[in-house]
C-alpha positions in Angstrom: 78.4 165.8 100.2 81.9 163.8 99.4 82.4 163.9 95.4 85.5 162.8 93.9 86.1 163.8 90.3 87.9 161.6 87.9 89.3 163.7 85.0 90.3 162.4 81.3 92.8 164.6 79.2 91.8 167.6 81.9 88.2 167.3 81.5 85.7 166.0 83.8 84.6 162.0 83.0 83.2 160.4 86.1 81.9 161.7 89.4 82.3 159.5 92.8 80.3 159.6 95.8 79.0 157.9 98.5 75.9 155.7 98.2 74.3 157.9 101.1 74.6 160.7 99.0 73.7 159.2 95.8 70.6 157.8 97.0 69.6 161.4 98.7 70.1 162.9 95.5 67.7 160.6 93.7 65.2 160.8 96.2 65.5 164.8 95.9 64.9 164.2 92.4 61.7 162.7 92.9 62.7 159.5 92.0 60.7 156.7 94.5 62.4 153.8 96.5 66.1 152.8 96.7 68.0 151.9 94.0 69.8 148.4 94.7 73.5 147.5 94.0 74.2 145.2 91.3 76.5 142.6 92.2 79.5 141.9 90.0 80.5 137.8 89.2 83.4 137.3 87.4 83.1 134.7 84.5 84.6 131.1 85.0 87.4 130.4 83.5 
């Protein structure tokens, strides 16, 4: 597994990984079915 830590004033904040990964460690938590990406629009201006 590929995680990437993003750290704030030298302490942890957010964690990065691939969906693969994520979605493995969801179903090893016992959670059913695939979590689906949200999809971003930006506003209109």
């Amino acid at each position: 597994m590929t995680v990437q830590i993003i750290a704030r004033d030298g302490e942890p904040e957010y964690a990065v990984l691939p969906w693969a990964d994520y979605q493995a460690l969801l179903q090893a938590a016992g959670r059913q079915g695939e979590a689906e990406p949200v999809q971003v629009v930006a506003p209109s201006q």
